[in-house]
N, CA, C and O atoms as a Maestro MAE file, in Angstrom:
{
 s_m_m2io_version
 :::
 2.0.0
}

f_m_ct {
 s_m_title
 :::
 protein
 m_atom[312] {
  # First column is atom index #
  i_m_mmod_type
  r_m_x_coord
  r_m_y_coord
  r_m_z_coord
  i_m_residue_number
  s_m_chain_name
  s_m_pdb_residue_name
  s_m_pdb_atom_name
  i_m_atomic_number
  :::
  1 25 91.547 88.199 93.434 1 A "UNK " " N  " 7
  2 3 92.258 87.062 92.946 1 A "UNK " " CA " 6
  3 2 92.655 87.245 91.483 1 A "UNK " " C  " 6
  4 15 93.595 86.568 91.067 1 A "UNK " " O  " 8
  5 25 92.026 88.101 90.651 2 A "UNK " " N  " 7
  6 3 92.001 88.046 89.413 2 A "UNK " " CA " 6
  7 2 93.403 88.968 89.190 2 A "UNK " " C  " 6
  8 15 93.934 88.836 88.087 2 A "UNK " " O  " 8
  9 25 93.956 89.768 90.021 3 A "UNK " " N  " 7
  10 3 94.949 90.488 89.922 3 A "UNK " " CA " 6
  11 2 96.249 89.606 90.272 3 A "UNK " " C  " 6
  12 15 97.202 89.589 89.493 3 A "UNK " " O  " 8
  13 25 96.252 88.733 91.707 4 A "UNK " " N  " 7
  14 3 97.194 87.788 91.542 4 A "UNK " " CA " 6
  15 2 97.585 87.082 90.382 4 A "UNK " " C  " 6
  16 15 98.716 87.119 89.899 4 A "UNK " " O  " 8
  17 25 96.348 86.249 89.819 5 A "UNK " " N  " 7
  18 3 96.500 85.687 88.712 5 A "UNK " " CA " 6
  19 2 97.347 86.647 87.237 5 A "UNK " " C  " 6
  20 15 97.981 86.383 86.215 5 A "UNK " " O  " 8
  21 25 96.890 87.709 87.900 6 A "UNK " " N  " 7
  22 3 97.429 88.517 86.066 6 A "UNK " " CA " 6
  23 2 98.767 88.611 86.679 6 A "UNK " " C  " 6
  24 15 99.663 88.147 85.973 6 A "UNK " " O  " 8
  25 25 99.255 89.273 88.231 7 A "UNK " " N  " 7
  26 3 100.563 89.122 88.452 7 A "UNK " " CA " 6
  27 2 101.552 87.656 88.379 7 A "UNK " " C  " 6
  28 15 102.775 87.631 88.516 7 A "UNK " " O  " 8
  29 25 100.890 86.786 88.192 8 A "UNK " " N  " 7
  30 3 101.518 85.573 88.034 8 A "UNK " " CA " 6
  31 2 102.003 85.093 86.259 8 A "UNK " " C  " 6
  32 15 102.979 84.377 86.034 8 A "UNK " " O  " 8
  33 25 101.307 85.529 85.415 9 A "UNK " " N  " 7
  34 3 100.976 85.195 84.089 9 A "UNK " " CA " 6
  35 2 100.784 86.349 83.181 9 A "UNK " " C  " 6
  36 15 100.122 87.378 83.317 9 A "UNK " " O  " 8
  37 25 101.293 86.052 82.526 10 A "UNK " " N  " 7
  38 3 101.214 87.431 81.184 10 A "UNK " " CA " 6
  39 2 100.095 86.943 80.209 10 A "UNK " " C  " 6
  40 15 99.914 87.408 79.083 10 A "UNK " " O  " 8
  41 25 99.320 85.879 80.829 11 A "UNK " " N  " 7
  42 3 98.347 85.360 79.648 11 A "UNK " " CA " 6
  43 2 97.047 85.735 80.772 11 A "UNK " " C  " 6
  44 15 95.907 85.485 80.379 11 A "UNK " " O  " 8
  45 25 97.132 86.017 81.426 12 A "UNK " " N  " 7
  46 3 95.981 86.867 82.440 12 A "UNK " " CA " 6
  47 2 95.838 88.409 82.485 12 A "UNK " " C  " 6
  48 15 96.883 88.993 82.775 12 A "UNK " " O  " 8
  49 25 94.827 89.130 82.273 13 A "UNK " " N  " 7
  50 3 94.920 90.303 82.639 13 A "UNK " " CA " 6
  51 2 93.887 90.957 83.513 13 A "UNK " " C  " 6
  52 15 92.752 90.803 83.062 13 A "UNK " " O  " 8
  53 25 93.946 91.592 84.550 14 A "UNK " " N  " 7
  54 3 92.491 91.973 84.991 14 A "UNK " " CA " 6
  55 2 92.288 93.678 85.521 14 A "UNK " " C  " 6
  56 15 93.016 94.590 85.911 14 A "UNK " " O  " 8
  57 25 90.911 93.458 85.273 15 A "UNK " " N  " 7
  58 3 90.301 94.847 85.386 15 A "UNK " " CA " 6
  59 2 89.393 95.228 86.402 15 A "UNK " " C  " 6
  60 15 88.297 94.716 86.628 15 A "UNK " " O  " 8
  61 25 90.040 96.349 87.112 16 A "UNK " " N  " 7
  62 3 88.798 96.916 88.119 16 A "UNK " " CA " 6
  63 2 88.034 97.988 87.515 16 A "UNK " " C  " 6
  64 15 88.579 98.826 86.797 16 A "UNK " " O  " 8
  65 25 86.982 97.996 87.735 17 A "UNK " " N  " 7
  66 3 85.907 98.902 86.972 17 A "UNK " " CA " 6
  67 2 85.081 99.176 87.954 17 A "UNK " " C  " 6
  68 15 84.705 98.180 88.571 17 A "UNK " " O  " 8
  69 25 84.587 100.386 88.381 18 A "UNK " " N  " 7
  70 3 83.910 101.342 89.557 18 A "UNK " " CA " 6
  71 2 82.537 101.453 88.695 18 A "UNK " " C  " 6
  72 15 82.280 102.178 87.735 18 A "UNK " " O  " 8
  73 25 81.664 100.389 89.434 19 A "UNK " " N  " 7
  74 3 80.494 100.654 88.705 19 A "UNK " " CA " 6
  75 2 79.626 102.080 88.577 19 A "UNK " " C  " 6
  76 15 79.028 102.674 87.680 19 A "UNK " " O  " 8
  77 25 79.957 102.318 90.254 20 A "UNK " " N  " 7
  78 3 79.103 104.088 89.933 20 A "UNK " " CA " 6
  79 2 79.642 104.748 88.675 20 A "UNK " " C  " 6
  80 15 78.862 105.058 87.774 20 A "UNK " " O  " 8
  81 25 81.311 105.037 88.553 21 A "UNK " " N  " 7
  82 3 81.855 105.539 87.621 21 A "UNK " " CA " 6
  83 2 81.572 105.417 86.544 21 A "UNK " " C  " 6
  84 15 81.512 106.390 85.792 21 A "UNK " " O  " 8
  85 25 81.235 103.799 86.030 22 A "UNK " " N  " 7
  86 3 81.089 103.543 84.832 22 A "UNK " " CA " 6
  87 2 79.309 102.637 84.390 22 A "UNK " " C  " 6
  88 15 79.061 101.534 83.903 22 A "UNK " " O  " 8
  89 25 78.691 103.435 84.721 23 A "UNK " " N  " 7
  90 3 77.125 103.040 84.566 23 A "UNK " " CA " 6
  91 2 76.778 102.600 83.413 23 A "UNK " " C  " 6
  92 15 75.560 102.444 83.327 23 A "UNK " " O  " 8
  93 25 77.476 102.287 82.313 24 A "UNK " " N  " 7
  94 3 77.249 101.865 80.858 24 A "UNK " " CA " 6
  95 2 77.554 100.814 81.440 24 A "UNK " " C  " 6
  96 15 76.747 99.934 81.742 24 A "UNK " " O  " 8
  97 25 78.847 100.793 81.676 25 A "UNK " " N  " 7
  98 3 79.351 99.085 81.449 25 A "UNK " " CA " 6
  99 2 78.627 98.133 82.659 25 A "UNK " " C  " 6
  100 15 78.497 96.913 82.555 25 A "UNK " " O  " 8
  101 25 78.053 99.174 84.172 26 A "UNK " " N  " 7
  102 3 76.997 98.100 84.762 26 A "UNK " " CA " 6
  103 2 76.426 97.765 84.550 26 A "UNK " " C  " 6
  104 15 76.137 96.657 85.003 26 A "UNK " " O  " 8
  105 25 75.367 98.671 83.241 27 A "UNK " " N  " 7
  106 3 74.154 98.238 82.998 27 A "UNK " " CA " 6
  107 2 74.816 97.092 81.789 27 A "UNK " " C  " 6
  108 15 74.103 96.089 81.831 27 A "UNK " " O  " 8
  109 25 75.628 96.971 81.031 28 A "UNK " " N  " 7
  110 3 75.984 96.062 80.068 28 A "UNK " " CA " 6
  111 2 75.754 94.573 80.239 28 A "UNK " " C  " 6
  112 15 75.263 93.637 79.608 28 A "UNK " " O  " 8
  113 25 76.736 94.968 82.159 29 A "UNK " " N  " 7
  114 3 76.893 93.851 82.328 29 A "UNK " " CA " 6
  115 2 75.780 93.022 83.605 29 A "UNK " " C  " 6
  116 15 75.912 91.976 84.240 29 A "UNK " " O  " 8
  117 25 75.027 93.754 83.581 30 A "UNK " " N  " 7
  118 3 73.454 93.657 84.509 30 A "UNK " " CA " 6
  119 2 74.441 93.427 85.829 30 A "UNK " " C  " 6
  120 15 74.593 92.275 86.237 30 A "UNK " " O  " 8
  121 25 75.111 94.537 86.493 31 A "UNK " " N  " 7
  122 3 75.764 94.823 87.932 31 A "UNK " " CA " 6
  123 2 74.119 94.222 89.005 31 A "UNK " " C  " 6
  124 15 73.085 94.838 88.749 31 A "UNK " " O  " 8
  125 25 74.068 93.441 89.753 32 A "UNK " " N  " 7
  126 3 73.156 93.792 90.603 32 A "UNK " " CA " 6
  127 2 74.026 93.557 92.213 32 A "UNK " " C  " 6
  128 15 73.392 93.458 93.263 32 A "UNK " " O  " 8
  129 25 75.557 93.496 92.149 33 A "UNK " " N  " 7
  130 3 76.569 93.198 93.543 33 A "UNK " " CA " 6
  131 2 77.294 93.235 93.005 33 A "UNK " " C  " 6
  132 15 77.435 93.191 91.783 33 A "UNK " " O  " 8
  133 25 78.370 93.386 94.334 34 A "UNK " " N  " 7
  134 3 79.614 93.906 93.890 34 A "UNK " " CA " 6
  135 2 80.325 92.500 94.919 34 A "UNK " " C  " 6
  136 15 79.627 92.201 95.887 34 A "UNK " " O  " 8
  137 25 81.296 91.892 94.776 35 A "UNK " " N  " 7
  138 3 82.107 92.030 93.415 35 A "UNK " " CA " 6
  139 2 81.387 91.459 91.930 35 A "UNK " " C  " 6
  140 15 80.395 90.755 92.119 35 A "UNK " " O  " 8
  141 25 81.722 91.653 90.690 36 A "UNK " " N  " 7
  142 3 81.012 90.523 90.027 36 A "UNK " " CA " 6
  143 2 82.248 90.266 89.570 36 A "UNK " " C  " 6
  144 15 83.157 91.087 89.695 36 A "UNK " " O  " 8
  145 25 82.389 89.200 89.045 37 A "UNK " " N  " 7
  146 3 83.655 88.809 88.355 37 A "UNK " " CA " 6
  147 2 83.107 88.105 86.994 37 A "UNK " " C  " 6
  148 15 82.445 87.068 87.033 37 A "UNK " " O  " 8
  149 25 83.380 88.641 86.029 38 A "UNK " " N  " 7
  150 3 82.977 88.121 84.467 38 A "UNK " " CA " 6
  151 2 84.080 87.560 83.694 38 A "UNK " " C  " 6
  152 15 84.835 88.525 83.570 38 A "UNK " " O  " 8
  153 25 84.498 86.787 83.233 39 A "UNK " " N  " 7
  154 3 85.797 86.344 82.849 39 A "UNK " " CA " 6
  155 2 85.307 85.663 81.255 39 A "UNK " " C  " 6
  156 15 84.406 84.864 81.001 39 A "UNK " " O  " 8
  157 25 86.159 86.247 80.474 40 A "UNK " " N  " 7
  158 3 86.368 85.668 78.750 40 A "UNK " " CA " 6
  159 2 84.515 86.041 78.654 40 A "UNK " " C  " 6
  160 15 83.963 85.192 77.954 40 A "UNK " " O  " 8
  161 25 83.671 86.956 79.130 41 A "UNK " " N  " 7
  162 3 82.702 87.541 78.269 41 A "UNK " " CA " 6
  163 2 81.857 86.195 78.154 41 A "UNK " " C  " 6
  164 15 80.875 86.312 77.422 41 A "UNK " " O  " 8
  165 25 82.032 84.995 78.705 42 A "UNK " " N  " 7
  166 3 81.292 83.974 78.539 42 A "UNK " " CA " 6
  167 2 81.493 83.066 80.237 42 A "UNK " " C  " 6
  168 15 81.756 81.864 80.181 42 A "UNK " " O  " 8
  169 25 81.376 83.606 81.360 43 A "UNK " " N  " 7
  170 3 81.535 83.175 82.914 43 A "UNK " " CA " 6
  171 2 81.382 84.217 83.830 43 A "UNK " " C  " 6
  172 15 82.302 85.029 83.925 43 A "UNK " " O  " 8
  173 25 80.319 84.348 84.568 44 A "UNK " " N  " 7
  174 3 80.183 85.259 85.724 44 A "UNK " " CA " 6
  175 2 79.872 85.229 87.091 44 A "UNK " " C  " 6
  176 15 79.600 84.041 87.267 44 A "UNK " " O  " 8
  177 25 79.741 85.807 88.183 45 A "UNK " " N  " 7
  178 3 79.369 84.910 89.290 45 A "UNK " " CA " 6
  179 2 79.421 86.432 89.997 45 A "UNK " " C  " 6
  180 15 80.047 87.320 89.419 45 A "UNK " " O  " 8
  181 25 78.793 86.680 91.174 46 A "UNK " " N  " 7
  182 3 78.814 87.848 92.015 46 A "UNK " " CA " 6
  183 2 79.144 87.148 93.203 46 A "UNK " " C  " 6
  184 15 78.950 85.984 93.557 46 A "UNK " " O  " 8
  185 25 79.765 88.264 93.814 47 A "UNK " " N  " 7
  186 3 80.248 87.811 95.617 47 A "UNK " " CA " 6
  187 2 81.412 87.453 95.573 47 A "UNK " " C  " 6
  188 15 81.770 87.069 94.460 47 A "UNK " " O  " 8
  189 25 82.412 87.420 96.634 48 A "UNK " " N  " 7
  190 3 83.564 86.608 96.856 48 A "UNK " " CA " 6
  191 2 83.455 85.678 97.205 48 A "UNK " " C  " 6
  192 15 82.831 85.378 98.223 48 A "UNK " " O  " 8
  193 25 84.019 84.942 96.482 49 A "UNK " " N  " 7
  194 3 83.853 82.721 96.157 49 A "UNK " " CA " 6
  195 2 84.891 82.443 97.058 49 A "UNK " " C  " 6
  196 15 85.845 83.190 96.843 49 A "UNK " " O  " 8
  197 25 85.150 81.363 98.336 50 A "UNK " " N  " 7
  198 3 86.494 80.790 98.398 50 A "UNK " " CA " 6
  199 2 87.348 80.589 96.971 50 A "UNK " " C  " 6
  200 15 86.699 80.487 95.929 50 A "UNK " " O  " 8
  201 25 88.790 80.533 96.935 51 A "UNK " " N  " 7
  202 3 89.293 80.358 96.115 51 A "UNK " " CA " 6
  203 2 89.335 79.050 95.400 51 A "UNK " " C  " 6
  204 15 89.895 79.142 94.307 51 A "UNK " " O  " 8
  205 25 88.913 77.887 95.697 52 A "UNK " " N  " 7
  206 3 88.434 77.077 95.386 52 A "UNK " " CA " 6
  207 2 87.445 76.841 94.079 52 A "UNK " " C  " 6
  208 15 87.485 75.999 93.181 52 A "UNK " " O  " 8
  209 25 86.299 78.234 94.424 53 A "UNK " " N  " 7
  210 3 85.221 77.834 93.920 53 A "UNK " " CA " 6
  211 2 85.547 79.067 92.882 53 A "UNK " " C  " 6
  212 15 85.101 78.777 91.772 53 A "UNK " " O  " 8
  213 25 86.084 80.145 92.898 54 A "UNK " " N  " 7
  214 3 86.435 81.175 91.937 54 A "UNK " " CA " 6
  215 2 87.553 80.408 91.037 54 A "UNK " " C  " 6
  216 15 87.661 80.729 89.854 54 A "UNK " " O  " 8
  217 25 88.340 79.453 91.560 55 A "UNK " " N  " 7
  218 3 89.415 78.558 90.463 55 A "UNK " " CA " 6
  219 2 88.648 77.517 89.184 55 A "UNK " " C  " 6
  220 15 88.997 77.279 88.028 55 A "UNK " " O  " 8
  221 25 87.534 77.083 89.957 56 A "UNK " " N  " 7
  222 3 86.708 76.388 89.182 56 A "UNK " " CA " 6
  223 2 85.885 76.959 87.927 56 A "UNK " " C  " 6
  224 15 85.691 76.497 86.803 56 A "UNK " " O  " 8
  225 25 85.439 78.257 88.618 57 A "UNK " " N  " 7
  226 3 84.651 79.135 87.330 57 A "UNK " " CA " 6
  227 2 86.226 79.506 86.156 57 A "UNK " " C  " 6
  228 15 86.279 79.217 84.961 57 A "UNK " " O  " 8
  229 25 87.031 80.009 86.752 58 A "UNK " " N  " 7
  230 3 88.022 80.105 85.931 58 A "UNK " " CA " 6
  231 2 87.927 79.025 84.683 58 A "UNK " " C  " 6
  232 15 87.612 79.156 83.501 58 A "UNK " " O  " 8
  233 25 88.510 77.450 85.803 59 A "UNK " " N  " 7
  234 3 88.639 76.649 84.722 59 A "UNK " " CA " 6
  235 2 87.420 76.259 83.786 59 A "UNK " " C  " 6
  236 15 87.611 75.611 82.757 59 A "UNK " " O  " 8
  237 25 86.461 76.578 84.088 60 A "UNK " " N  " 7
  238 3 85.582 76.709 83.258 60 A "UNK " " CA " 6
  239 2 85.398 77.472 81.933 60 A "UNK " " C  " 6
  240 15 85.301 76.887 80.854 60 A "UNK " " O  " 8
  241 25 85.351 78.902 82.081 61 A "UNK " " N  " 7
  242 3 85.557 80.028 81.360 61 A "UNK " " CA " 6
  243 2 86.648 79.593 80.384 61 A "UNK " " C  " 6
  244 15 86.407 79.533 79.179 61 A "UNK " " O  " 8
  245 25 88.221 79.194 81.046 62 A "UNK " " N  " 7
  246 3 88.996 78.605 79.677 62 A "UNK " " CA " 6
  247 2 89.067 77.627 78.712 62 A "UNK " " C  " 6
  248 15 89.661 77.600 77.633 62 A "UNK " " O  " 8
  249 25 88.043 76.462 79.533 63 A "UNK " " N  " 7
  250 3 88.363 75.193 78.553 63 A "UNK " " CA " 6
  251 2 87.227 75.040 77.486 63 A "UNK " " C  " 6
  252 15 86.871 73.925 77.103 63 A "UNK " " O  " 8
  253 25 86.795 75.942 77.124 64 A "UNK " " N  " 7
  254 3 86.191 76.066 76.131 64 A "UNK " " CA " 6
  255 2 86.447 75.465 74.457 64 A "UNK " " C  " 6
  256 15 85.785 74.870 73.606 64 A "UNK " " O  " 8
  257 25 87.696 75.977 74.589 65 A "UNK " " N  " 7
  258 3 88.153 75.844 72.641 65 A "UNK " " CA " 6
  259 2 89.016 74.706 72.503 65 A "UNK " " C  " 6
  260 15 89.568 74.431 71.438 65 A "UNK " " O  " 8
  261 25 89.160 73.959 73.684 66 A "UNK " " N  " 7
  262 3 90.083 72.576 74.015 66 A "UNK " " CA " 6
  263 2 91.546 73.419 73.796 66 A "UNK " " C  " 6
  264 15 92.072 72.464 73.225 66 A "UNK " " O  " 8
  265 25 92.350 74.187 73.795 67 A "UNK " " N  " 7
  266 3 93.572 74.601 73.680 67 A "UNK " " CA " 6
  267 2 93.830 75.793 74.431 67 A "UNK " " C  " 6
  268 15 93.825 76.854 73.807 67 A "UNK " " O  " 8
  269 25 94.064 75.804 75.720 68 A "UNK " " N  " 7
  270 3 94.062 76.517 76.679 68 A "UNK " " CA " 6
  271 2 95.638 77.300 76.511 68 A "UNK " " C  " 6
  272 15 95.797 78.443 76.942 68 A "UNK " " O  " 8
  273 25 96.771 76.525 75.827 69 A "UNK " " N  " 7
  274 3 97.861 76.775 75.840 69 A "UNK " " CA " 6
  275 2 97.874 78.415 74.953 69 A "UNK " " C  " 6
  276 15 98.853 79.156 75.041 69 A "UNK " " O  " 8
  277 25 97.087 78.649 74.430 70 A "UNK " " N  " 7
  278 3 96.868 79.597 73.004 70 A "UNK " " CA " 6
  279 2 95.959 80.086 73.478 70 A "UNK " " C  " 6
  280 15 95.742 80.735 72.455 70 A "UNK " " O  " 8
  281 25 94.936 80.489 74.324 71 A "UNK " " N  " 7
  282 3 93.716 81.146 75.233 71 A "UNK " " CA " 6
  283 2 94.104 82.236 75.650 71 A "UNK " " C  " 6
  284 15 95.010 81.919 76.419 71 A "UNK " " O  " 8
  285 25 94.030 83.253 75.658 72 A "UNK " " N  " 7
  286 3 94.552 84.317 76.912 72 A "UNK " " CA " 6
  287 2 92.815 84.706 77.407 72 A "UNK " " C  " 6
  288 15 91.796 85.045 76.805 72 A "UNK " " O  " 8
  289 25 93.190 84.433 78.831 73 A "UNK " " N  " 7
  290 3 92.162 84.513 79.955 73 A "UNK " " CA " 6
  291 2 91.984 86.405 80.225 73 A "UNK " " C  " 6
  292 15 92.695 87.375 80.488 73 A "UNK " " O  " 8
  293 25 90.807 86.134 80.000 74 A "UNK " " N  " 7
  294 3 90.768 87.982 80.966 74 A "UNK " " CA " 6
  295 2 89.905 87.637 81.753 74 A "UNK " " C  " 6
  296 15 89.181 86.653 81.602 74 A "UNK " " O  " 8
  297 25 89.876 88.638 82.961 75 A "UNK " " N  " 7
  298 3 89.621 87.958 84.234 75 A "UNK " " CA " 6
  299 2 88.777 89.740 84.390 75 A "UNK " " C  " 6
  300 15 89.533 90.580 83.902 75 A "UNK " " O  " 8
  301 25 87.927 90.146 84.745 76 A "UNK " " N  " 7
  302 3 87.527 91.423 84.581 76 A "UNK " " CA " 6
  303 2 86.704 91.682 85.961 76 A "UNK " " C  " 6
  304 15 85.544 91.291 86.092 76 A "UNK " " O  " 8
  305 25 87.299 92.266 86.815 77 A "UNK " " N  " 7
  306 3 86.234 92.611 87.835 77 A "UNK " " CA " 6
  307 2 85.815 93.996 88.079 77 A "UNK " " C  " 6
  308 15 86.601 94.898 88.369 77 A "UNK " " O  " 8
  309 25 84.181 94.169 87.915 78 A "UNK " " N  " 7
  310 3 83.138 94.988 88.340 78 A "UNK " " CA " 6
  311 2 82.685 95.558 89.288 78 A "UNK " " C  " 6
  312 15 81.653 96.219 89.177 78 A "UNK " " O  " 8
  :::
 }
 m_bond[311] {
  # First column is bond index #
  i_m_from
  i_m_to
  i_m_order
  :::
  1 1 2 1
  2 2 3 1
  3 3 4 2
  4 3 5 1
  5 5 6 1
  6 6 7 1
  7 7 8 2
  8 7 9 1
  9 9 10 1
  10 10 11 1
  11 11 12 2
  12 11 13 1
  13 13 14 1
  14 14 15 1
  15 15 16 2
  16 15 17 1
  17 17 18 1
  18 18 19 1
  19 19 20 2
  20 19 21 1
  21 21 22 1
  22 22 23 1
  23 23 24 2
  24 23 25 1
  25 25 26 1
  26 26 27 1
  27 27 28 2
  28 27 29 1
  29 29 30 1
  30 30 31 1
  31 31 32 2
  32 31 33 1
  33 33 34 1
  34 34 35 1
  35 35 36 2
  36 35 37 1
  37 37 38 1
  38 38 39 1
  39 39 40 2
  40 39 41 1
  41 41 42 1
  42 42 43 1
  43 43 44 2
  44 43 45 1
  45 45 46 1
  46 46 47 1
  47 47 48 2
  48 47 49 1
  49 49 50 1
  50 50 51 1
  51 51 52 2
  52 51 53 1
  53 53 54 1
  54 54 55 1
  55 55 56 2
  56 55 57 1
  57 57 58 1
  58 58 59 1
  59 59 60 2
  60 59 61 1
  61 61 62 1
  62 62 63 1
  63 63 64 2
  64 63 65 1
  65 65 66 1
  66 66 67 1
  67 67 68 2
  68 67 69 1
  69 69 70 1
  70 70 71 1
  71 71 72 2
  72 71 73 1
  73 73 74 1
  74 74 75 1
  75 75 76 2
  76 75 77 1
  77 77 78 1
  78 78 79 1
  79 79 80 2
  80 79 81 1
  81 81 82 1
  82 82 83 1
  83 83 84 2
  84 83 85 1
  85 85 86 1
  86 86 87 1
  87 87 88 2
  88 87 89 1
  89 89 90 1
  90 90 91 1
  91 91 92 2
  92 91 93 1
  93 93 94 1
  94 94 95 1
  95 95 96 2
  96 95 97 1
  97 97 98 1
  98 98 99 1
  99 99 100 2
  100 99 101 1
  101 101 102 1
  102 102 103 1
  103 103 104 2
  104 103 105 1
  105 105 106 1
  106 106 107 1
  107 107 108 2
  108 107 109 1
  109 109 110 1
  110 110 111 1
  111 111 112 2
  112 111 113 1
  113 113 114 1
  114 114 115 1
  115 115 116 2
  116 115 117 1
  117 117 118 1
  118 118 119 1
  119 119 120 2
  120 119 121 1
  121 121 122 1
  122 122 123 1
  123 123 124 2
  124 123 125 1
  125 125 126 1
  126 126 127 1
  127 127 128 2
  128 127 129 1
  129 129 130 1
  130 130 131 1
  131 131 132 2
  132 131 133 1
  133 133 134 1
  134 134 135 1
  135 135 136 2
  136 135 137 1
  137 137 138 1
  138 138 139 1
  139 139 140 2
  140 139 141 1
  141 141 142 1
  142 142 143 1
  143 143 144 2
  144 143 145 1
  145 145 146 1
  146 146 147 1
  147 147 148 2
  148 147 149 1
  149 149 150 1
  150 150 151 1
  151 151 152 2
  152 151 153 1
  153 153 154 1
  154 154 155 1
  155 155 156 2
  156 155 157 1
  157 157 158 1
  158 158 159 1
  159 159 160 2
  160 159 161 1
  161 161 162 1
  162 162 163 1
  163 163 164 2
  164 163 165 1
  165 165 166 1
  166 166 167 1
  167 167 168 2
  168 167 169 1
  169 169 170 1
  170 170 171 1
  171 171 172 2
  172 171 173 1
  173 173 174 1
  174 174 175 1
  175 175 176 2
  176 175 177 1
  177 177 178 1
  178 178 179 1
  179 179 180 2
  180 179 181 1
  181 181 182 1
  182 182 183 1
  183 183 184 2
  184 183 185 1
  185 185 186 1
  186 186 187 1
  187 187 188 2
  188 187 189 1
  189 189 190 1
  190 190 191 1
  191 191 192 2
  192 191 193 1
  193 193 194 1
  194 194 195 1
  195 195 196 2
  196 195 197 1
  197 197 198 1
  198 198 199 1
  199 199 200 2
  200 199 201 1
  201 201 202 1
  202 202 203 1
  203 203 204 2
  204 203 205 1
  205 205 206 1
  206 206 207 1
  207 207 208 2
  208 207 209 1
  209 209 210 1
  210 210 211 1
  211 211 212 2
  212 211 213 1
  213 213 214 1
  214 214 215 1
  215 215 216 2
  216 215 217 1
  217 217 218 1
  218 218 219 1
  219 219 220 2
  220 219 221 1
  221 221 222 1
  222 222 223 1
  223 223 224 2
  224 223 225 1
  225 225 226 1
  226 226 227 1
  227 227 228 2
  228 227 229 1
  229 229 230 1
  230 230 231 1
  231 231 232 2
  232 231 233 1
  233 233 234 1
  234 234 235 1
  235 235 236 2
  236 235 237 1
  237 237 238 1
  238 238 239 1
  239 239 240 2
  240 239 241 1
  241 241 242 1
  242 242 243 1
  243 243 244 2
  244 243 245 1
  245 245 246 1
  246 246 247 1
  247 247 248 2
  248 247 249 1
  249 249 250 1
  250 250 251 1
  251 251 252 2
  252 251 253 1
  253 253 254 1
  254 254 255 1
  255 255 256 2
  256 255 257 1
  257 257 258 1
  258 258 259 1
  259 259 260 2
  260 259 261 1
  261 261 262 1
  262 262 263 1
  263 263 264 2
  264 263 265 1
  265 265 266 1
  266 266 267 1
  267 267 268 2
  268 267 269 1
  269 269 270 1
  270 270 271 1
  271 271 272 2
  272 271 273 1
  273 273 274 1
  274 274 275 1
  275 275 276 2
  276 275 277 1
  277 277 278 1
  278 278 279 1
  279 279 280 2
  280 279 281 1
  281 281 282 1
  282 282 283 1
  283 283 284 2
  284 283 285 1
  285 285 286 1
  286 286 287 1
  287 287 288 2
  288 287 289 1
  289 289 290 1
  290 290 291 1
  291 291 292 2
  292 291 293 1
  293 293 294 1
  294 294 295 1
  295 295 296 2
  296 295 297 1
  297 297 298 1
  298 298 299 1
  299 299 300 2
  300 299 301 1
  301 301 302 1
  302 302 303 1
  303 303 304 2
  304 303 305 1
  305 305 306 1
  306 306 307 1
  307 307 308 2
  308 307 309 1
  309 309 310 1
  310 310 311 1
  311 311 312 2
  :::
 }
}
């Protein structure tokens, strides 16, 4: 989903990252399943969510600084 979203929006970007490949950044990001999805370095969640419930962590992750218009979302999956 995180790739739709970046194909929809230039204020989204997302990342696939091969945990075997990259064993720093699993252990960084304490990998214990795949998928994990970590978004803005402050929202995470493992497993595939209905889209529903992966839209919600989103809106979570952005409304942080009250000005979402000026936010750029990264959406990073592990």
């Amino acid at each position: 989903m995180a790739h739709q979203m970046a194909v929809e929006s230039s204020r989204v970007t997302g990342d696939v990252i091969e945990a075997q490949e990259f064993p720093d950044l699993a252990r960084r990001y304490g990998v214990r399943g795949v998928p994990m999805i970590v978004i803005n370095e402050t929202t995470e969640f493992v497993g595939a969510l209905p889209e529903s419930d992966y839209l919600a962590h989103v809106k979570e992750a952005v409304s942080g600084d009250g000005d979402q218009s000026s936010r750029e979302s990264r959406l990073e999956l592990v």
